[in-house]
C-alpha positions, 0 to 999 in steps of 0.5 A: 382250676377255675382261677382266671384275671378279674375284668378290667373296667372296659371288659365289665362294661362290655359284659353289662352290654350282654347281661343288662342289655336293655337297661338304660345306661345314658340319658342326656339332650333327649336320648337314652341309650342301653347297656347294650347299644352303648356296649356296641357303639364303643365296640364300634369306636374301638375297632374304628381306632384300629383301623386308623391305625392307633395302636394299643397304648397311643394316646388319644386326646379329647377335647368334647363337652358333656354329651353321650358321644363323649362317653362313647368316646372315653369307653371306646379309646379304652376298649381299643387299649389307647389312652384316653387324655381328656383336655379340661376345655376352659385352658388356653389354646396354647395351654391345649396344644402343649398337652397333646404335644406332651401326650404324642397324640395319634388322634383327636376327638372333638365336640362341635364347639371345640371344632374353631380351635382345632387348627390351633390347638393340633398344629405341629403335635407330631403324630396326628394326622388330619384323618385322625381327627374326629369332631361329632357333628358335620364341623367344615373340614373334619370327619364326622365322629358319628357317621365314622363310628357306625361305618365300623365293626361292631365285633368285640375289639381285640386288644386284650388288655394287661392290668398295668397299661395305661388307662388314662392321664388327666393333666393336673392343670393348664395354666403354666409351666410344663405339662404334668400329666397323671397317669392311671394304669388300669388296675389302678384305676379298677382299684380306685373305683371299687374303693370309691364306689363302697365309700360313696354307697354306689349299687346296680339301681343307682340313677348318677346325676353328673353335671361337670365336664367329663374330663374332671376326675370329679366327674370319673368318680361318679362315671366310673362307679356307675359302670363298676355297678351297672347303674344308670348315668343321668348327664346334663351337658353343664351345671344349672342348679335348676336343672340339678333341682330337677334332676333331684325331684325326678328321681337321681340317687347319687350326685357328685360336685363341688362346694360352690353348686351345693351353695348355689342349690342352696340359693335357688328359688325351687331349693325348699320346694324340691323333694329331695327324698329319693337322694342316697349319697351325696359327695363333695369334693374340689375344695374345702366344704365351708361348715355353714353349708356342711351342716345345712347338707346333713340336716335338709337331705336325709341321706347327708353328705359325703365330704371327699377329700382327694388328690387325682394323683391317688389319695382320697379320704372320706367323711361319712355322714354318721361321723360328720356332725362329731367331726364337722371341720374333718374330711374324715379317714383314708379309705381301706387300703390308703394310709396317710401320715403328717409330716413336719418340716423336717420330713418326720412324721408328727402326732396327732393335733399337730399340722404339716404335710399329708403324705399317703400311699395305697394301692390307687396312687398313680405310679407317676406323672406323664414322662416327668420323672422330676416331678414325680421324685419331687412328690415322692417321701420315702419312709425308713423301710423304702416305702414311697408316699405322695406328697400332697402339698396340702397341711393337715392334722390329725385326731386322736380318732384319726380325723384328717383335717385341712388346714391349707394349702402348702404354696398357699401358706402366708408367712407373716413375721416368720409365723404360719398363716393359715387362709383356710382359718380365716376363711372360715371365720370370713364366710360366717359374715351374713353379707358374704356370699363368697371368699378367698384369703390371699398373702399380700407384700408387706415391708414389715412382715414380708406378707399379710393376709388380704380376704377378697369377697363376693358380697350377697344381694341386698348387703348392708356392709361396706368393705371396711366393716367387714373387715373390723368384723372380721379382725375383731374375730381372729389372732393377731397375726391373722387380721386382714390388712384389706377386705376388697369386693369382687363381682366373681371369684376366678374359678376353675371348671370344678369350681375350685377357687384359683388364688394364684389367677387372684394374686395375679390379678391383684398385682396388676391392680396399681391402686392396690397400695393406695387403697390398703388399709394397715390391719388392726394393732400390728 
């Protein structure tokens, strides 16, 4: 008799706004906001959408830096029972403006340094209107957000919001082709989080540091686990590892980044000096953790790390920190309720040590991309009961012990005289070299073999090596078929936002290289 539906995520957070009221939820750019006050602020937001007339289920777009205000911004589109669409602010203007066009938009929300773009990025999506759109701060032309947000009620909003609505959908990239957006339903998303914040040791005295743009699902693993517990979010407004530094010494318990910062940590000055007693749960996660820089996590933190492997689209394992120096090159096991499955080429499941597919299911993965049936049916493996798996378009294998490990990337697989090449293997091998900071392993053309590996490194202060002695170093080190044709040095590697190493941005830039063919060196003994 006492049966009711469990709260959704924005009906939580409205309830930790009554009953942790005065309990810091924010910090960020010298403000601290309460439970309480936020919970008001995205009434506030909620019902001032209304107003504008965006209905439950229209889509609002994003295009906002790190800041309170985006938060405020994200929670009060749900607590209005909008979608939200948060834009990943390092796209093009073009890339933008497909997004929102795909999305149908009925309203923008901005931070000040997006605000030059908006006539670009807005013009000709079809439901937007020029009073829908909201930039913080006094931006020439555009309502203030935070006047409008304080001119509205700040009574409960009326939505009452229906477990499989749209929560949110995070475009999976904005470079080219037609936009693929991922779309969460709120039971989903809820799932999600109550799986991710057991996995990553969340609870109600957590202090979350997050430092990536908040339109990462990176950064939506360690949002939405703190509001799930009631916990307090600590956001800087980009990543300096300094600061990070800082933030650890001063108290944060919980951190969630990419590879690359956990290596910059690494290399600061004030690393060894820092305290860093008061961390209970790292994860890592948007691109493989080199094991160099895993083993150093497990041995100088006493809490470890916690090694995530996961797709947006809804497959996520973890790597415990009690298992991982018994499994030091595996992302570990699916959580509780995903299942996972190796598939050959020919679409067949395969035992454990052999590599091919990853393929999932569970009760987090998405029900499709954003109006893209195509896309979604291309990602689907139906089993022989009729059960849909995702496809991951990553290669892995599994143990004996069920200890998921990458091997790479499908489309980033180089076929060598008909045999696989792995990047990731020799990447891993590349990075041990002491004057290698950094690297990324390419397929390059070739007329005998159709293509052979190409390594590209960024080098470390004061290295001795040149470029043609790591790669004797290196193919000394590999199989035959996996000898480099060329090591090249670069000042940087192109990255995304989350630190995620884009190979075909390096491939591109490698083909517009016209002295690439001169230069490249045959690999060892073909």
């Amino acid at each position: 008799m006492f049966d009711a539906p469990r709260p959704l995520l924005p009906e939580i957070l409205a309830l930790h706004g009554r009953w942790r009221a005065t309990k810091p939820f924010v910090i960020a750019g010298g403000q601290s906001v309460t439970w309480g006050d936020f919970a008001q602020r995205t009434a506030c937001v909620a019902n001032g959408l209304a107003a504008l007339g965006v209905r439950p289920g229209e889509r609002v777009g994003l295009l906002m830096d790190a800041r309170v205000e985006t938060l405020e911004a994200i929670w009060g589109v749900m607590r209005a029972g909008a979608v939200v669409t948060p834009l990943n602010l390092a796209i093009t203007d073009a890339a933008a403006r497909a997004m929102l066009a795909d999305a149908e938009v009925s309203a923008v929300i901005a931070t000040p340094d997006q605000a030059a773009r908006l006539a670009a990025v807005t013009t000709g999506v079809a439901r937007l209107t020029p009073e829908r759109i909201l930039v913080v701060g006094a931006a020439a032309g555009f309502t203030d957000f935070a006047v409008w947000r304080d001119a509205q009620s700040a009574a409960a909003p009326a939505p009452a919001l229906d477990d499989e609505a749209v929560c949110n959908i995070i475009y999976s990239s904005g470079t080219t082709g037609e936009p693929k957006g991922i779309v969460h339903t709120h039971r989903r998303r809820l799932d999600w989080t109550y799986d991710i914040a057991l996995a990553l040791r969340y609870h109600a005295g957590a202090r979350t540091l997050i430092n990536i743009g908040l339109y990462s699902n990176i950064t939506w693993v360690a949002m939405l686990s703190s509001v799930l517990c009631g916990a307090t979010v600590v956001l800087h407004d980009r990543f300096d590892a300094g600061q990070t530094l800082a933030a650890i010494a001063s108290g944060a318990t919980h951190l969630a980044m990419a590879p690359v910062q956990y290596q910059r940590l690494l290399a600061h000055p004030a690393y060894s000096a820092t305290d860093k007693s008061r961390v209970q749960a790292m994860m890592c996660c948007g691109s493989p953790l080199p094991i160099s820089i895993k083993q150093r996590l497990l041995n100088e933190f006493p809490c470890g790390v916690i090694e995530l492997y996961g797709m947006t689209e809804g497959i996520i394992t973890t790597l415990d920190p009690e298992d991982a120096m018994a499994h030091i090159a595996s992302v570990g096991r699916p959580l509780p309720g995903t299942d996972i499955k190796i598939l050959g080429s020919d679409d067949c499941e395969l035992p454990p040590g052999h590599a091919g597919e990853i393929v999932g299911r569970g009760r987090i993965t998405m029900p499709g991309y954003w109006r893209r049936p195509d896309a979604t049916r291309d990602a689907t493996w139906t089993d022989g009961q009729g059960r849909a798996w995702l496809r991951t378009g990553d290669i892995g294998r599994l143990d004996e012990d069920g200890f998921l490990t990458i091997v790479d990337r499908k489309k980033d697989m180089i076929l060598s005289g008909g045999q696989n090449v792995y990047p990731a293997d020799i990447e891993a091998v590349l990075i041990t070299h002491p004057d290698v900071a950094e690297c990324a392993v390419i397929g390059a053309p070739d007329e005998t073999w159709g293509e052979t590996p190409l390594a590209v490194i960024v080098a470390r202060p004061q290295a001795h090596s040149t470029a043609l002695q790591v790669r004797d170093w290196l193919n000394a080190r590999l199989g035959r078929r996996e000898r480099v044709r060329e090591v090249r040095v670069a000042a940087a590697l192109p990255r995304n936002p989350n630190g995620k190493v884009l190979k075909r941005v390096l491939r591109d830039e490698l083909r517009l290289d016209a002295d690439l063919a001169a230069q490249s060196l045959p690999a060892h003994d073909e």
